[in-house]
C-alpha positions as CSV (number, residue, x, y, z in Angstrom):
1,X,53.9,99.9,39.4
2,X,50.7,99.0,40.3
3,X,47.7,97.3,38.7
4,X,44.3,98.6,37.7
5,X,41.5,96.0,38.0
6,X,38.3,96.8,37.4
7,X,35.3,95.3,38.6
8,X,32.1,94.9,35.9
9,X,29.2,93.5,35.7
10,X,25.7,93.1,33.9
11,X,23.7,92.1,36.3
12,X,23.6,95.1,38.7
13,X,20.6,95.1,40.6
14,X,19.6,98.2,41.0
15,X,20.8,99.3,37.2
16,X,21.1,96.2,35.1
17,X,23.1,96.1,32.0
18,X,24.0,100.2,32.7
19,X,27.6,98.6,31.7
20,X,26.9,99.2,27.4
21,X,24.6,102.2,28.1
22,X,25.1,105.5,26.0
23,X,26.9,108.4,28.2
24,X,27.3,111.5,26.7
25,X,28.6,109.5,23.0
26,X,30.5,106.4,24.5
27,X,29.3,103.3,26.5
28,X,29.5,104.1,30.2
29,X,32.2,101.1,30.6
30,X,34.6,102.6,27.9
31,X,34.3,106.1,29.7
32,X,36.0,104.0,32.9
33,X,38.5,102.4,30.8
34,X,39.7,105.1,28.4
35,X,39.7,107.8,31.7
36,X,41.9,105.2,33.8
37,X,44.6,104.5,30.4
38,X,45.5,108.2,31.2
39,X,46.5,107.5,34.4
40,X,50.6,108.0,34.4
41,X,51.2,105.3,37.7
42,X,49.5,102.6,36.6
43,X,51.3,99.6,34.8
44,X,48.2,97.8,33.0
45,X,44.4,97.3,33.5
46,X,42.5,94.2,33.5
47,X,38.8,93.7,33.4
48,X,37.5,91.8,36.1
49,X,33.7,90.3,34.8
50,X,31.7,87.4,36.0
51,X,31.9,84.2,33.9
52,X,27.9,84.2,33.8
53,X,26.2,84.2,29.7
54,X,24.7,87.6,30.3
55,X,28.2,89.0,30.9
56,X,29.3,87.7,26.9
57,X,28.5,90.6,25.0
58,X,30.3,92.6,27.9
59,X,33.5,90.4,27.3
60,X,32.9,91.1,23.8
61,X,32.9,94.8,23.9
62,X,35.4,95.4,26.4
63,X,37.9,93.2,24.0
64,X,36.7,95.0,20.7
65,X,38.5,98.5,22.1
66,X,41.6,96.4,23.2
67,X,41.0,95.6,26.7
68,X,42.4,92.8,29.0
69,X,39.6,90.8,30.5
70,X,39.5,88.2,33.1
71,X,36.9,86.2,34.3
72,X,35.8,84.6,37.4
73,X,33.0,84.0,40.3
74,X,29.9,86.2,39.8
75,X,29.2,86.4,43.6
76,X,32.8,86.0,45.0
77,X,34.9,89.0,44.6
78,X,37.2,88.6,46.6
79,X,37.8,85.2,44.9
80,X,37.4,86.9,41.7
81,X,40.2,89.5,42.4
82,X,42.3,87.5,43.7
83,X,42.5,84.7,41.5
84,X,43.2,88.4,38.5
85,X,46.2,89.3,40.6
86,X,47.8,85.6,40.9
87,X,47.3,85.0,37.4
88,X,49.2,88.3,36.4
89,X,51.3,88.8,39.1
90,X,50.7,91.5,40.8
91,X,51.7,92.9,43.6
92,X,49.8,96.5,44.2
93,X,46.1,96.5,43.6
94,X,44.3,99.4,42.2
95,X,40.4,99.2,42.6
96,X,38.2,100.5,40.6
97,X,34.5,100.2,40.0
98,X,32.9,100.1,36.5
99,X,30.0,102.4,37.6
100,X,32.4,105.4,37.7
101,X,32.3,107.0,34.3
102,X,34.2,110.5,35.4
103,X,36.9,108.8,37.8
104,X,39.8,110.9,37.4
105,X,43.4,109.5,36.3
106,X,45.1,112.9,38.0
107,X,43.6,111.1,41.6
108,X,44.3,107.5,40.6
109,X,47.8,108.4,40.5
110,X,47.4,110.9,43.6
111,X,46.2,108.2,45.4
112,X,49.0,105.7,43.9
113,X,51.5,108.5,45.1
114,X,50.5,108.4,48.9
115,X,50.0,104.6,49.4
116,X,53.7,104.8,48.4
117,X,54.7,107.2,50.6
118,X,52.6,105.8,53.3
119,X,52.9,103.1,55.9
120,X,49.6,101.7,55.7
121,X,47.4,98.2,54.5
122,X,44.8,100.1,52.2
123,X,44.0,103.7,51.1
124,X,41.1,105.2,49.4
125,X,39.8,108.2,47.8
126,X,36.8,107.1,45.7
127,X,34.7,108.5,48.0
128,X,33.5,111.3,50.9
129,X,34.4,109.2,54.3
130,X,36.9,111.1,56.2
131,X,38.2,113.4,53.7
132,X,36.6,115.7,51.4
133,X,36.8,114.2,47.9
134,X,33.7,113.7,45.7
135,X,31.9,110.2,45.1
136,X,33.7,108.8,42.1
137,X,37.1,110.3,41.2
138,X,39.1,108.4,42.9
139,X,40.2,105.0,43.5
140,X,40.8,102.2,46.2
141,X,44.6,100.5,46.5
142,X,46.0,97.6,48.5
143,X,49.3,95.2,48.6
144,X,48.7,91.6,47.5
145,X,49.7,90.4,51.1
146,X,46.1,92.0,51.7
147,X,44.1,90.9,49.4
148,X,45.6,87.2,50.1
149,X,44.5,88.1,53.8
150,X,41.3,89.2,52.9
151,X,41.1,86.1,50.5
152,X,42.0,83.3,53.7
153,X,39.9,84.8,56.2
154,X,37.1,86.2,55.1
155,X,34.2,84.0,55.5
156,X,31.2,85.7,55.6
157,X,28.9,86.1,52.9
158,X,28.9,89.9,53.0
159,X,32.6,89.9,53.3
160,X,33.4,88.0,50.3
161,X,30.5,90.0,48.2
162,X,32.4,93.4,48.3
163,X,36.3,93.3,48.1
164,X,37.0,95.4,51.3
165,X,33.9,95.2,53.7
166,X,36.6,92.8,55.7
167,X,39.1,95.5,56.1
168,X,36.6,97.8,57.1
169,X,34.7,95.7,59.7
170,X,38.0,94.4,61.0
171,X,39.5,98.3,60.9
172,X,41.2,98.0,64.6
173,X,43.7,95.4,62.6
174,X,44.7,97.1,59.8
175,X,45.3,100.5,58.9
176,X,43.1,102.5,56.9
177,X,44.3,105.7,55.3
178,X,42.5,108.8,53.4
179,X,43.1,111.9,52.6
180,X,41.9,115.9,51.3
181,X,41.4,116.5,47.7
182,X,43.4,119.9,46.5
183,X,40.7,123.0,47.6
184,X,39.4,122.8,43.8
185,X,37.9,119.6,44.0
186,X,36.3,119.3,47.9
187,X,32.9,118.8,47.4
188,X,32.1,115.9,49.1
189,X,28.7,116.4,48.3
190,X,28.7,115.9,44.4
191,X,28.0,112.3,43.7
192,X,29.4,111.6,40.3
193,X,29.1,107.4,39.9
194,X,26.3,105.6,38.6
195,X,24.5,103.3,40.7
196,X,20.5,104.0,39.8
197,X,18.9,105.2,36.4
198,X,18.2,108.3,38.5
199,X,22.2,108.9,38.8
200,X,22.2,108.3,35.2
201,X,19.8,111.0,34.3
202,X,20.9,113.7,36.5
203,X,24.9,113.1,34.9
204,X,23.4,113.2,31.4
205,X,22.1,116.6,32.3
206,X,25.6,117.9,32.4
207,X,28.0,118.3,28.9
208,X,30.9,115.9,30.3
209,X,33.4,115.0,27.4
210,X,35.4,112.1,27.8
211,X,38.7,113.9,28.1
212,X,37.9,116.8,30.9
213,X,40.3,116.5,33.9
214,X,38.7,116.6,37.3
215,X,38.3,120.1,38.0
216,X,37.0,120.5,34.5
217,X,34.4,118.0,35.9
218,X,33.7,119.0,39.3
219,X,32.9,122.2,37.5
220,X,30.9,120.8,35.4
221,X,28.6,119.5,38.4
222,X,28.3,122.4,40.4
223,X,26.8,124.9,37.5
């Protein structure tokens, strides 16, 4: 089964320290954690946070409600990811990005379900490009053969600042697969992460509860 790492930081630049803010009666980082433990096809989840002092009481917190945290380059994470998946073995990488309080364990595993059944390098469902699925239920999933790819060859900057940007620029050599949401959650429209204190605002505007499924969400967003 595989792997859930989570990427996490303090020092987001356009929302810095959003990691420990309040969302709707939990920190927006234990939202991310406690939605993706539901998930049924994934094995374990590990933290993935750069070893920088502001990133402490992050460490801290993540730890005091029983997560697994790992630690590595603040500005290398592709070096960062894949230094998490040789120390713990793993062999199928699910991605997932802290700023995504109402990710959805229902399209984790859906996600989990076609990579499996799927010949491909790297699938995704985390956000609207090419299929229909809302920004930030989903997920991103790859083989370790990849990421060690990714990790040998990837040179540039950019590419070694976001974990697939060398897949994507590179696309003629890999393949790249996506795919439709079920009817009741297409709205590719609805963005549902948190990148800006504006994103933060307009969510808190909604009643999301921790435990709503993703239709209870996307329904949620649209009224």
């Amino acid at each position: 089964m595989p792997t859930a790492i989570i990427q996490a930081r303090m020092g987001a630049k356009r929302f810095p320290n959003k990691m420990l803010l309040n969302f709707h009666g939990y920190p927006i980082i234990e939202w991310v954690y406690r939605r993706v433990l539901q998930s049924k096809r994934v094995d374990a989840i590990i933290f993935a946070i750069p070893d920088t002092d502001e990133d402490d009481l992050l460490h801290w917190f993540l730890e005091s409600i029983g997560a697994t945290v790992f630690r590595g380059s603040e500005v290398d994470l592709v070096d960062r990811y894949y230094k998490v998946a040789k120390s713990f073995f793993v062999k199928d990488i699910v991605r997932i990005c802290a700023d995504n309080p109402l990710i959805c364990a229902s399209e984790i595993d859906r996600l989990i379900v076609y990579f499996n059944q799927n010949n491909c390098d790297y699938a995704y469902n985390h956000i609207p490009r090419n299929n229909s699925y809302p920004d930030g239920l989903g997920a991103e999933i790859c083989n370790i053969d990849l990421l060690e790819e990714i990790y040998t060859k990837a040179s540039e900057p950019n590419h070694r600042e976001h974990l697939f940007n060398y897949v994507w620029e590179n696309s003629n050599h890999y393949s790249i697969e996506t795919f439709n949401p079920p009817k009741e959650l297409a709205y590719p429209e609805l963005k549902l992460d948190i990148d800006t204190p504006e994103d933060y605002k307009r969510l808190l505007k909604r009643t999301y509860r921790i435990e709503m499924s993703a239709n209870e969400i996307v329904q949620t967003a649209l009224h």
